[in-house]
Each structure stands twice: as structure tokens, then as C-alpha cells.
C-alpha positions as CSV (number, residue, x, y, z in Angstrom):
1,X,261.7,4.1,96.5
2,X,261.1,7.6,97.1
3,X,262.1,8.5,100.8
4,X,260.7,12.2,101.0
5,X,260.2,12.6,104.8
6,X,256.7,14.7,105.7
7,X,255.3,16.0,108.5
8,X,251.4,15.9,109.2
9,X,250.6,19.7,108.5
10,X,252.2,18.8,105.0
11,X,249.8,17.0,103.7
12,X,247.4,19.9,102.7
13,X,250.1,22.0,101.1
14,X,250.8,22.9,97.0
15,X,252.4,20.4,95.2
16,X,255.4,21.2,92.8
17,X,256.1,19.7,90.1
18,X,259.4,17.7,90.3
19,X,261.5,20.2,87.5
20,X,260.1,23.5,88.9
21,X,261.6,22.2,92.2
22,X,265.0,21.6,90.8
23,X,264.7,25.4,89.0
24,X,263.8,26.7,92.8
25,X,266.4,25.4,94.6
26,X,269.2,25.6,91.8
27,X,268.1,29.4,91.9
28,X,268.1,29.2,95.9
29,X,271.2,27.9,96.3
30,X,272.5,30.5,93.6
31,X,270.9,33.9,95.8
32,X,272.2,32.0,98.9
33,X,275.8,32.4,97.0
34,X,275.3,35.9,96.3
35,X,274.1,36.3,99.7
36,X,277.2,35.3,101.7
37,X,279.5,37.0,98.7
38,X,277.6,40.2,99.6
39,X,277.7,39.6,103.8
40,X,281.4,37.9,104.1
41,X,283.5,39.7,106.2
42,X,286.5,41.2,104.6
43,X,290.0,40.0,106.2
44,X,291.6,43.3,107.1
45,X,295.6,43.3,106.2
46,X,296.1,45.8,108.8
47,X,296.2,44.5,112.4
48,X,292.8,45.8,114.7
49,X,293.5,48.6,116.7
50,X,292.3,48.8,120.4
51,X,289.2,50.6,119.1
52,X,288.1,47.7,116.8
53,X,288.5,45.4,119.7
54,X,286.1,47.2,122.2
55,X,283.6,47.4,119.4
56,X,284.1,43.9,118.8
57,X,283.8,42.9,122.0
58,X,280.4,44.9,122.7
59,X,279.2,43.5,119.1
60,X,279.6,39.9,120.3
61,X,278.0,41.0,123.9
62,X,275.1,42.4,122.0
63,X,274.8,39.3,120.1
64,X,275.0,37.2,123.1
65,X,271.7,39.1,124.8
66,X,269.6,37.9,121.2
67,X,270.3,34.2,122.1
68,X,267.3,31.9,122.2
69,X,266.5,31.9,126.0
70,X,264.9,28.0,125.9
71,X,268.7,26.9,124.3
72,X,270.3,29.2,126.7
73,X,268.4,27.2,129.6
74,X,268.9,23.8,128.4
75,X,272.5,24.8,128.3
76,X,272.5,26.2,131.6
77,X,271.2,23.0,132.8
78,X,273.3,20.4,131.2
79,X,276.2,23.0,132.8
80,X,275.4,22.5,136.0
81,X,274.3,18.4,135.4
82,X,278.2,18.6,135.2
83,X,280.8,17.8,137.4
84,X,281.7,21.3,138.9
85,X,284.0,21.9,142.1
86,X,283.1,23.0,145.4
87,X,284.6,26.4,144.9
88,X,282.1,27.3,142.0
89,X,278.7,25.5,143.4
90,X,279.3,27.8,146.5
91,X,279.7,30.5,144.4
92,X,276.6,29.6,142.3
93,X,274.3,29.2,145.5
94,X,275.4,32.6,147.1
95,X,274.8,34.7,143.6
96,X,271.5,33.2,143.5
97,X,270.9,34.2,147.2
98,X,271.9,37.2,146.4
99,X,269.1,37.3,143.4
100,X,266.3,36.0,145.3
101,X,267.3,38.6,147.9
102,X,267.7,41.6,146.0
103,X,265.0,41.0,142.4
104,X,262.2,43.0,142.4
105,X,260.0,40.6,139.6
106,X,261.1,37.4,141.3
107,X,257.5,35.9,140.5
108,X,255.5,39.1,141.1
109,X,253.0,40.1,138.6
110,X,253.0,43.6,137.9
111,X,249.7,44.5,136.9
112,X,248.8,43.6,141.3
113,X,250.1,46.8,142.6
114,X,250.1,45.5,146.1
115,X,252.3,42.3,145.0
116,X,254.8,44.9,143.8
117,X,254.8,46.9,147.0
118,X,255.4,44.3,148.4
119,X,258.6,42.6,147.0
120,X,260.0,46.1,146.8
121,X,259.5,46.6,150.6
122,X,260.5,42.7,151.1
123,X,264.2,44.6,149.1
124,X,264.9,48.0,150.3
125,X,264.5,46.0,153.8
126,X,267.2,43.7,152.9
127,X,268.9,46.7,151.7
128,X,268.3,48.4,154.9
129,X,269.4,45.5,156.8
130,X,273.1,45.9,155.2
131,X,273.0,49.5,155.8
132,X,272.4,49.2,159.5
133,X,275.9,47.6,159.5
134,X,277.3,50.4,157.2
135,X,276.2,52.9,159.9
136,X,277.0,51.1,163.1
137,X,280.6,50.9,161.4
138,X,280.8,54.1,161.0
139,X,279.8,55.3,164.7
140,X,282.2,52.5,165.9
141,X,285.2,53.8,163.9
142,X,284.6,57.6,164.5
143,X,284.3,57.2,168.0
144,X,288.1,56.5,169.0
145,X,288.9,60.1,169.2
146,X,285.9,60.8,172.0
147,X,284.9,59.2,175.5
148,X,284.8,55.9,174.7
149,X,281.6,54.9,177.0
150,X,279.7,58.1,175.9
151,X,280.1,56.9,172.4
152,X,279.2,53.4,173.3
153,X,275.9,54.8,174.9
154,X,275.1,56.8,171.6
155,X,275.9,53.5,169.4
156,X,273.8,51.5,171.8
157,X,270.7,54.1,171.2
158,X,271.0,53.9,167.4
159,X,271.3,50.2,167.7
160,X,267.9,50.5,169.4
161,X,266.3,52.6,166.8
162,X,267.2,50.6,164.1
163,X,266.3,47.0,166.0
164,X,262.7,48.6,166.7
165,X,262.2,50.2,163.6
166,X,263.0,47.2,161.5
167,X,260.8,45.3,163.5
168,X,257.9,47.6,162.6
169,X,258.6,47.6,159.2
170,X,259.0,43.8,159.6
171,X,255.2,43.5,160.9
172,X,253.6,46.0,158.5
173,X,254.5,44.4,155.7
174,X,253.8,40.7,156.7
175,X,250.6,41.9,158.3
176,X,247.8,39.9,156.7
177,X,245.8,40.5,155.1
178,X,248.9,42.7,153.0
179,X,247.0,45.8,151.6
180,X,248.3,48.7,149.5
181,X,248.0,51.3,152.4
182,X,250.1,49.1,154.7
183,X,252.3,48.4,152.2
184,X,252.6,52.3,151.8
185,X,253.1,52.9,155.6
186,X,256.0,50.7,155.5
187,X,257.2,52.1,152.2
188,X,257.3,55.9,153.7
189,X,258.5,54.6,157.4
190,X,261.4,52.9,155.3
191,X,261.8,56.0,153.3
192,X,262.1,58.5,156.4
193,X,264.0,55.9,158.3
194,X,267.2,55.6,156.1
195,X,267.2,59.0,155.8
196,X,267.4,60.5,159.4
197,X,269.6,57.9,160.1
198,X,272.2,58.9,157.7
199,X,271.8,62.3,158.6
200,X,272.4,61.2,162.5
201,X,275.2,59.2,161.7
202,X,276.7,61.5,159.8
203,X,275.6,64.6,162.2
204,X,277.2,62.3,165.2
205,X,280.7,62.2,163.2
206,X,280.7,65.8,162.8
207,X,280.1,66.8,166.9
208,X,282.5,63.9,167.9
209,X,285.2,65.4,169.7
210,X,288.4,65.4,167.6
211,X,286.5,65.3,164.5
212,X,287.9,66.1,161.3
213,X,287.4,69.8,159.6
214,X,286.4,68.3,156.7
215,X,289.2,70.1,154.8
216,X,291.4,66.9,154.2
217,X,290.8,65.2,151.0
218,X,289.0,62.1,152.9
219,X,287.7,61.7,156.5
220,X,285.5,59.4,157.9
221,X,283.3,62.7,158.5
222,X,282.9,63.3,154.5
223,X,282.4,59.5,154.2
224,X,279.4,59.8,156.5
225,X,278.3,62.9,154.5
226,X,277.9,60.7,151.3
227,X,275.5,58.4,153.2
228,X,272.9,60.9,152.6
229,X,273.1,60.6,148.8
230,X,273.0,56.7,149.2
231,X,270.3,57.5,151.6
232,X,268.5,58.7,148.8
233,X,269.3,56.1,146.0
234,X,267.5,53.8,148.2
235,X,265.1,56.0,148.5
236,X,264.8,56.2,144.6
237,X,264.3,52.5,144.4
238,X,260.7,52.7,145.1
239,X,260.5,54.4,141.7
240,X,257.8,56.3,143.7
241,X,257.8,60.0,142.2
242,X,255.0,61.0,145.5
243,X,257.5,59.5,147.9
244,X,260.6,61.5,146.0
245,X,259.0,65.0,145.6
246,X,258.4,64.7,149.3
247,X,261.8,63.0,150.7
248,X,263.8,66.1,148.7
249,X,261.5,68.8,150.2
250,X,262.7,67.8,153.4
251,X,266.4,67.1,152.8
252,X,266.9,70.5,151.3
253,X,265.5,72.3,154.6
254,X,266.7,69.2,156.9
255,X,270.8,69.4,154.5
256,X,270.3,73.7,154.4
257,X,269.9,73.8,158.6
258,X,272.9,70.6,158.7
259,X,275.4,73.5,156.5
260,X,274.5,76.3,158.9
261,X,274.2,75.1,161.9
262,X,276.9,71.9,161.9
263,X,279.0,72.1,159.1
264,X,279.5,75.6,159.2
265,X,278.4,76.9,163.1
266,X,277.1,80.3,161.5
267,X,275.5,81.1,164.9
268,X,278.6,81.8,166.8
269,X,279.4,84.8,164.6
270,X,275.3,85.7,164.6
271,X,276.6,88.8,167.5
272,X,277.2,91.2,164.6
273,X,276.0,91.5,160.6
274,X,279.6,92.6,159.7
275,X,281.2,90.0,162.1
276,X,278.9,87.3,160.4
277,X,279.3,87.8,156.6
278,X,282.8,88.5,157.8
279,X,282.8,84.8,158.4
280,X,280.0,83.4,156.1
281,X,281.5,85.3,152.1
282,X,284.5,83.7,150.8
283,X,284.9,79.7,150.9
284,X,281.9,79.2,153.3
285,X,279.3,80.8,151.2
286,X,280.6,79.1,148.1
287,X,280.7,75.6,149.8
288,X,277.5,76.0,151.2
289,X,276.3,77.4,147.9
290,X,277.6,74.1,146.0
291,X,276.7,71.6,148.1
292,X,272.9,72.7,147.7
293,X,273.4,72.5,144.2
294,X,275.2,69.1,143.9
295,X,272.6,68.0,146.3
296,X,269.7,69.6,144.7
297,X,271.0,68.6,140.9
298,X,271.1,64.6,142.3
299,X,268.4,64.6,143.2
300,X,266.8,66.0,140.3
301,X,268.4,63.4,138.2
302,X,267.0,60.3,141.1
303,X,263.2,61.8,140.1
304,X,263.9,62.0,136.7
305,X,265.4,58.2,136.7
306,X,262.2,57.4,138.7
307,X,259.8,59.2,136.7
308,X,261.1,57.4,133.7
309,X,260.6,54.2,135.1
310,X,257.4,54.5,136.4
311,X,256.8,55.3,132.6
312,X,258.3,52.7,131.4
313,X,256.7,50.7,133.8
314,X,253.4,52.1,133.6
315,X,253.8,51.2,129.3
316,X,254.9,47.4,130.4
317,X,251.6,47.3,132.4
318,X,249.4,48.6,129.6
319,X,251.1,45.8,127.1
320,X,250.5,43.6,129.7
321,X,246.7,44.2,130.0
322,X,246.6,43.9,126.3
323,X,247.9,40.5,126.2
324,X,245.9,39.7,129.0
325,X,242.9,40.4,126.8
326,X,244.6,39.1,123.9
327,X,245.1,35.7,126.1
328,X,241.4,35.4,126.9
329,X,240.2,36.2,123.4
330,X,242.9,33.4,122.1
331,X,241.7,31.1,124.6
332,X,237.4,31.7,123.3
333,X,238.4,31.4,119.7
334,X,240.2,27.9,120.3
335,X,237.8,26.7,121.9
336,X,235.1,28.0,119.7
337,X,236.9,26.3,116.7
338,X,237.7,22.8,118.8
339,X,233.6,22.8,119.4
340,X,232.8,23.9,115.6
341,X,235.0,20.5,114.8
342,X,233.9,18.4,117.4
343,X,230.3,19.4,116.3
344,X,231.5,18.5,112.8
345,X,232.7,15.6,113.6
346,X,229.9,14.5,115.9
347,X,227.8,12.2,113.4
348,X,224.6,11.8,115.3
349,X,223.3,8.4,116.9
350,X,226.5,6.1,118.4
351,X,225.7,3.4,115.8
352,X,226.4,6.0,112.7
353,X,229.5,7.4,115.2
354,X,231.0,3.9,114.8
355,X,230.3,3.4,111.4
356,X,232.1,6.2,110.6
357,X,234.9,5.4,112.7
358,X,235.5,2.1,110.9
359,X,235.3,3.9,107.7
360,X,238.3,5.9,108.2
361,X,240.0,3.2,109.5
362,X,239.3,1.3,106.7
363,X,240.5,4.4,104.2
364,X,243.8,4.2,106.1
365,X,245.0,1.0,105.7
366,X,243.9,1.0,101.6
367,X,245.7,4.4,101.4
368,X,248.7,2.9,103.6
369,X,248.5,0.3,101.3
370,X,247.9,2.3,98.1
371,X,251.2,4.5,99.1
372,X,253.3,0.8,99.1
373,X,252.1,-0.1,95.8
374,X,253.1,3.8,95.0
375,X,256.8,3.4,95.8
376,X,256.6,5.3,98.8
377,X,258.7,5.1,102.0
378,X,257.5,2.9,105.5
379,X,257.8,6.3,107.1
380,X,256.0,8.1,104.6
381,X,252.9,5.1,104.2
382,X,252.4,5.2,108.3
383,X,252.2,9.1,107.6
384,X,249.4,9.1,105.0
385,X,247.7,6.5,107.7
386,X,248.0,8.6,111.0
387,X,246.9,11.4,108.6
388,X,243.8,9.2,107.5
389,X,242.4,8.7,111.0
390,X,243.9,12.2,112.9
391,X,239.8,13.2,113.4
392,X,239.4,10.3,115.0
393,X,242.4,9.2,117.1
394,X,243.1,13.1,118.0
395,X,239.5,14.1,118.4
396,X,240.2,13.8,123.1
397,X,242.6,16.5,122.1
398,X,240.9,19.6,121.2
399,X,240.2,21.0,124.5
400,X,241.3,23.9,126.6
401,X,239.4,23.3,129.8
402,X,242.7,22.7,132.2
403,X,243.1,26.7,130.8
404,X,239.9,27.8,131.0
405,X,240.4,28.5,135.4
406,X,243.6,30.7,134.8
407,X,243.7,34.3,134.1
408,X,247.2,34.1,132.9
409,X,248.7,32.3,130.7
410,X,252.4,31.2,131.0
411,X,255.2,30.2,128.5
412,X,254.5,26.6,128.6
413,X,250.3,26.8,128.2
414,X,250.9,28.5,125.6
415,X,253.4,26.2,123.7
416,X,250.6,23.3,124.7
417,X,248.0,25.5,123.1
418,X,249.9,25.7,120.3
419,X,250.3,22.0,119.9
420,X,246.5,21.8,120.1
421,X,245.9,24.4,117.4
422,X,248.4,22.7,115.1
423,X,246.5,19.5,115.5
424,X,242.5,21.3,115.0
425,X,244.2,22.8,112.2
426,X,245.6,19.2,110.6
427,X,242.1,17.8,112.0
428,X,240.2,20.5,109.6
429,X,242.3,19.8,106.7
430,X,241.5,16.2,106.8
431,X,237.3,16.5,107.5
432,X,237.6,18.7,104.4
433,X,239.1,16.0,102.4
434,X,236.2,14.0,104.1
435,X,234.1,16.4,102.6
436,X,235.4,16.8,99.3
437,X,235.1,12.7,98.6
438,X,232.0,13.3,99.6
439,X,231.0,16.2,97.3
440,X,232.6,14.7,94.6
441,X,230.3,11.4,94.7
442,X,227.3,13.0,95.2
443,X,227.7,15.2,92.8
444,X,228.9,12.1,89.8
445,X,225.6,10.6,90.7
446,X,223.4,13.6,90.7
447,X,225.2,14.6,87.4
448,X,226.1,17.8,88.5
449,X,230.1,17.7,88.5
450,X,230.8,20.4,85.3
451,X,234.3,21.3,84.2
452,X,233.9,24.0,87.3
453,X,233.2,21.3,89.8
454,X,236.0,19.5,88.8
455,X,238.2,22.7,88.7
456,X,237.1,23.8,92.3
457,X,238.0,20.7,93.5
458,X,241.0,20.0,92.2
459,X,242.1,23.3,93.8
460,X,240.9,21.8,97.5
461,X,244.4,19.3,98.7
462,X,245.6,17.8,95.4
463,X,249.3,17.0,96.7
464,X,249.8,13.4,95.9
465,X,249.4,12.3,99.8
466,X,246.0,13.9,99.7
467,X,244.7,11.8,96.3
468,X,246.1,8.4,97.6
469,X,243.5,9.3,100.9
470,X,241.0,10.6,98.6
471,X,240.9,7.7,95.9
472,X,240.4,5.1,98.8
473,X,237.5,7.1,100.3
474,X,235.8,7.3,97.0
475,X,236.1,3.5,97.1
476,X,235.1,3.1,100.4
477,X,231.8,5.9,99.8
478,X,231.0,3.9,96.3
479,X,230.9,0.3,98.1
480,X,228.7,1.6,101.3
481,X,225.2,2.8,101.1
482,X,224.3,6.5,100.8
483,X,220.9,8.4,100.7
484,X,221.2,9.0,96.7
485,X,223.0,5.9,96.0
486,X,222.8,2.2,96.5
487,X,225.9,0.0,97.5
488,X,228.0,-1.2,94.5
489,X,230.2,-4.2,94.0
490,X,233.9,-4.1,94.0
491,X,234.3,-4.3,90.1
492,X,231.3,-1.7,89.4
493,X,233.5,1.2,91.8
494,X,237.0,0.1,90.4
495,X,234.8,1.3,86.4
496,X,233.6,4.4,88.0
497,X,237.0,5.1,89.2
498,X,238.4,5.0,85.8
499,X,235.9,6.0,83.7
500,X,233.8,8.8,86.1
501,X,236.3,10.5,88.7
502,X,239.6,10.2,87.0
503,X,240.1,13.9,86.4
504,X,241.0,14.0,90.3
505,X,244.2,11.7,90.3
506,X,247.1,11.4,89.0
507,X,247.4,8.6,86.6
508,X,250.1,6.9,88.1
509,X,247.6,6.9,91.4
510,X,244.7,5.4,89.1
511,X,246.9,2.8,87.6
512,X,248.3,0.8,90.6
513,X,245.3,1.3,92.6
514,X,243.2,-0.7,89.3
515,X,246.2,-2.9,89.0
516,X,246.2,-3.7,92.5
517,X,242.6,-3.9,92.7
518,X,242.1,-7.8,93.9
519,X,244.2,-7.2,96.9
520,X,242.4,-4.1,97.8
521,X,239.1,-5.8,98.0
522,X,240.7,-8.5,99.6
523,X,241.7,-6.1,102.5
524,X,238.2,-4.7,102.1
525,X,236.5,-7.7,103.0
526,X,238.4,-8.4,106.1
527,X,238.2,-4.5,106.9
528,X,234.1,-4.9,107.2
């Protein structure tokens, strides 16, 4: 019994002969064995160093990120199907808080610059939310060394500014309908915001009575100073280069005024030029000196990280249009090819439709039969059936009108697309076996099938599958009535098979379907 196992879309392919099979995989299997000669990894006799470890550790992370993400999901699911404790489904739930909180393409499309706004206001808000609480801290703790209600009152009136500014930001961007200019104002209000309030809260730690000099290696004062520069990576988030250029304009003057006038108080000494550099060369000048430059050089490097990601960003949006397009010309050449088959397949008036309906049924249960008689597996026989009648049971399929509606097209239309493609395709390989039984007829009885014929179409589907459906749709075209021909009896089309269109089979075919022939047109009979 031969057991090969075949899938539908093999049916159309080259067949091999049984020996150069054996030569192509014996040679396979050898370049497989050279392969993994050449490839296997050497066992080092020395023991890995530390270095070898690191690089082994960021090979297998690197080979981690190329995993197939569907397997990587399936896995991730049948993880957390599992019994898990308490401890890590907590865990789980506030990490993905966390994400939903603080992703920028959580379901945002990026070509809808307003959408993207948007979720990146909806994020530097939650951002700013968390940074209230940094700066409320900090007025809290470096207020113990002044009068307590006086610092109260001041921590009370940035409380205010923050609840009322929030709220404004709050309305702008839910305001409906959300355009890009509100979006905007909330975007530079957010901007602005964030940064005069680090530079209050720091400016507040620096007049507090008892405050640190700032020449200790940490105070509470310097800490407040570094809420500038995460003043500004928030700032950078909105990966908005306008927004940048002028945010750093106005720290340098707003930072420049801060070093003269509060960090350094320059205008106590302003009574005399000699009293003032005096005071202002040596350490002073050089602090104030390098703090405009760190300040100045980070934020050069924020607009250049922002620049390059509107770039980068800008390049994902212009491959995104393209496969837009790319989607809507896919989607008019399926369903120009589903129509050019259904039109193919359409055979005119309902009575001829059914006729040829029954005809192909009838071809698949003689070739189903045919493939028994042949030696060939159940599996393979139902096969060569389904294969036989695929125009006609799969015919509902070819459409792509749920599609049709949406202008974007995700990972699972496309993998149903797919699945209708692979079927058209199968469907066209199997009405061109239609149309080669009939060519081939037509052609015998108009006495026009030269050695050329008979080359050309044995070079159209001549696997073995493909001549078991062809020989019974010979039989099936020589015993029905056709515009050149008349209908023939069973014993005339089993001569004509042997004597006229035996250059199309294999012999072995030819033989058991003549040997067999009785219980063919036995089945036949009942068939019509």
C-alpha cells in the first residue's frame, strides 16, 4: 500500500521519479552531514573566562528577541492557564498596569497624528502625576529647617498649582471633539508646567532658611537641582524637536538668571567692578561656567535623541503608508482573481450549473475509486476526492467582502486572506485540469492532437494524483454529450482510452482502470 501523505496544493506539483528521489535525499542527507561537521561547536579544553560568559549571555538574549512571536504567545498563555501563586499574579497585574499606563503605541495608529498626541499626553500626564509627589516631597523635607507654617503655606500654594493645572490639562485633552491644536495646547502647557515647577521647587530649597551651600557632596538643595534635567527628559518625551528648541531657549536664560541671582547672589557685590569680579573669578565663574555647559551639552544630546526619533519615526510612518497601499492593492487583485474564477466557473443557465456539478462529483468517486484499485492509502484516495470537487465545494470561499470596509488590515485578516488565496490558487489548478480533459477530447475527435499537443499537455499536472482525476474525466466527457461529439457507450470510451489517449497516463493507471472497468460503469450508472 503506498501511504505517502499529501496535502491539496500538492497535487499540481512535479513528479519524481522514485530513484532520482532516493539520489536527492541520499545527497541531502550527505550536505546535511557536512553542514553540521562545518557549524558544530568546538568543545573548548580550557575553562570560559568571565568574558566568554557575558558574550554568551548577550548571544542567547539576542537569540531570545528572534523567537517566533505567535509560539512565544501561545506559550505565554498556556503559562498563565497554570497554576501560579498569588504573589506572582499580583505581580503580573501591576506590571501590566504599569504598561497600559506608561506605552505610547498601546493600540494607537501612528499614521493619525492626533491619536498619537494624544496617548503621549494621556503619558507624560501620568508621568506628571508621579512627579507632583516627587516635588511635594521635596518641599515637605526641606522645610524643617524654616518656619514651619510659612512653609506649609508655600506647600499648600504649589499644591494648588499643580491640582489646577492638571485639571486643565485633564480637560484639554479629553475635550471632544480631540483635535491636534488642543492636543498641542496641552502638550506645551505640560511642557512649561514641569519645568517652572522644578525650577520653583528647586528655587524654594535654595531661599529656605538653613539651607545648604551646596558645597557638601549631596543636599536635598542639589537633589532639587537635578529636577530640572528630569524636567527636561520629560520634556524630551514628546520627541517634539519645535517644543525642544523652544523649552532650552528659555531654560538657558530662566538656569543663567537662577546661577546669578540664587545660586550665586552676584548682586550683593554689584557696589563696585573690583569688589564684584573680586567675588565672581575663581570657583564661582568656573561653576557657573560649567553648569551652562553640562546644561547646555544635555540638552543637546535630548534634541538630538528626539530628532532621531522623529526620523525614525517619520521612516516607520512612510513604511507604513506603503503597506497601506500595498494592503489595498493586495486586497483588488484577490478579489479580481476570486471573480476571474467564479466567472470561470460560472457555467451559464442553473440546469448546465448542476450538470456540471454532478460531473465532478461523479469524477471524484471513479478517481477515489481508481486511487483504491491503484494501491493508494484511505487518506490519500479522500485526498484525490476533495481535490476533484475543491471548485465546487470551496467555490462560497473566494471572497473578501468582510475586508473590503476596513482600511487596515491586521495580523489575523491577513492570515484568513492567506487561507483564501491558497484555496483560489488549488481551485485554479484543478479548473485547469478541467480544462485540459477537455482540450484533450476535443482535440482526439477533431484530429488535431500532434506529437506537440500531446507534449504541451503532458507538461500541464502529470503527477500521478493529477492522471487518476484526469483519466476519469476523460471517461466521464467521452460517455456525456458534447457539441462535436455524440455520447458513447461504456465499452466504446474504455477502446478510446487505450487505443487514442494513452500517451497521457501512466500504464499502471491505464491498466487497472481497463481491468477494473465493469465496476467503474457500475458506479457510473448509479452516479447518473
Amino acid at each position: 500500500m503506498d501511504e505517502r501523505e499529501k496535502a491539496l496544493d500538492e497535487f499540481f506539483r512535479k513528479q519524481e521519479s522514485s530513484g532520482k528521489k532516493k539520489r536527492d535525499s541520499e545527497e541531502k542527507d550527505k550536505n546535511i552531514d557536512r553542514y553540521f561537521e562545518k557549524v558544530a561547536a568546538k568543545k573548548s579544553e580550557e575553562k570560559p573566562t568571565l568574558l566568554d560568559k557575558i558574550v554568551d549571555f548577550f548571544r542567547i538574549t539576542s537569540f531570545k528577541n528572534k523567537f517566533n512571536e505567535d509560539k512565544v504567545a501561545s506559550n505565554k498563555k498556556r503559562y498563565e492557564d497554570e497554576d501560579r501563586g498569588k504573589f506572582v499574579v499580583l505581580w503580573d497585574k501591576i506590571t501590566q498596569f504599569f504598561i497600559n499606563r506608561f506605552s505610547f503605541e498601546a493600540g494607537v495608529d501612528i499614521l493619525d497624528e492626533t491619536s498619537v498626541l494624544y496617548r503621549k499626553n494621556l503619558v507624560i500626564r501620568n508621568i506628571i502625576w508621579i512627579t507632583n509627589i516627587v516635588f511635594i516631597l521635596f518641599v515637605l523635607i526641606g522645610s524643617e529647617a524654616g518656619n514651619i507654617k510659612v512653609n506649609l503655606i508655600v506647600t499648600f500654594a504649589f499644591f494648588l498649582v499643580m491640582f489646577f493645572t492638571n485639571r486643565t490639562t485633564k480637560r484639554i485633552i479629553h475635550q471632544e471633539p480631540k483635535t491636534m491644536q488642543k492636543q498641542q495646547l496641552a502638550e506645551y502647557i505640560s511642557g512649561v508646567y514641569i519645568l517652572m515647577m522644578a525650577i520653583s521647587v528647586y528655587i524654594k530649597l535654595r531661599l529656605t532658611p538653613g539651607a545648604e551651600t551646596g558645597t557638601d557632596f549631596f543636599s536635598i538643595t542639589q537633589a532639587g537641582y537635578s529636577l530640572i534635567y528630569f524636567a527636561l527628559v520629560v520634556i524630551a518625551l514628546y520627541q517634539d524637536p519645535k517644543l525642544l528648541r523652544g523649552i532650552f531657549k528659555v531654560t538657558i536664560i530662566v538656569m543663567t538668571i537662577i546661577h546669578v541671582v540664587i545660586l550665586y547672589p552676584i548682586y550683593n557685590y554689584a557696589t563696585d567692578i573690583i569688589v564684584l569680579w573680586n567675588y565672581v573669578k575663581g570657583p564661582v565663574l568656573t561653576d557657573i561656567i560649567l553648569r551652562t555647559l553640562v546644561l547646555a551639552v544635555f540638552m543637546i544630546a535630548l534634541y538630538s535623541t528626539a530628532k532621531i526619533s522623529e526620523d525614525i519615526n517619520q521612516k516607520r510612518k512612510e513604511e507604513l503608508i506603503k503597506r497601506r497601499r500595498m494592503e489595498k492593492d493586495f486586497k483588488e487583485v484577490v478579489s479580481d482573481v476570486f471573480d476571474v474564477i467564479s466567472v470561470y466557473k460560472r457555467r451559464g443557465e442553473e440546469n448546465e450549473q448542476k450538470m456540471y456539478e454532478e460531473s465532478a462529483r461523479r469524477v471524484a468517486e471513479l478517481a477515489g475509486q481508481l486511487g483504491h484499485y491503484l494501491g493508494y492509502s484511505p487518506k490519500l484516495c479522500k485526498e484525490i476526492h476533495d481535490f476533484s470537487t475543491i471548485h465546487i465545494d470551496k467555490r462560497d470561499t473566494l471572497s473578501i467582502e468582510d475586508y473590503e470596509e476596513k482600511e487596515v488590515l491586521d495580523e489575523g485578516d491577513f492570515k484568513r486572506i492567506r487561507e483564501k488565496t491558497i484555496v483560489g490558487s488549488v481551485i485554479i489548478k484543478r479548473l485547469q485540469l478541467d480544462k485540459k480533459a477537455e482540450d484533450i477530447v476535443r482535440a482526439h475527435f477533431e484530429k488535431n492532437a500532434g506529437k506537440e499537443f500531446v507534449k504541451e499537455m503532458n507538461s500541464i499536472q502529470n503527477n500521478r494524483e493529477a492522471q487518476v482525476i484526469l483519466l476519469c474525466h476523460i471517461y466521464d466527457i467521452l460517455r456525456q454529450e458534447r457539441n462535436y461529439k455524440k455520447e458513447l457507450r461504456h465499452s466504446r470510451a474504455v477502446d478510446l482510452i487505450q487505443l487514442e489517449f494513452y500517451p497521457y497516463f501512466d500504464s499502471l493507471i491505464v491498466d487497472r482502470f481497463v481491468k477494473y472497468s465493469e465496476d467503474f460503469e457500475s458506479m457510473y450508472y448509479k452516479l447518473t
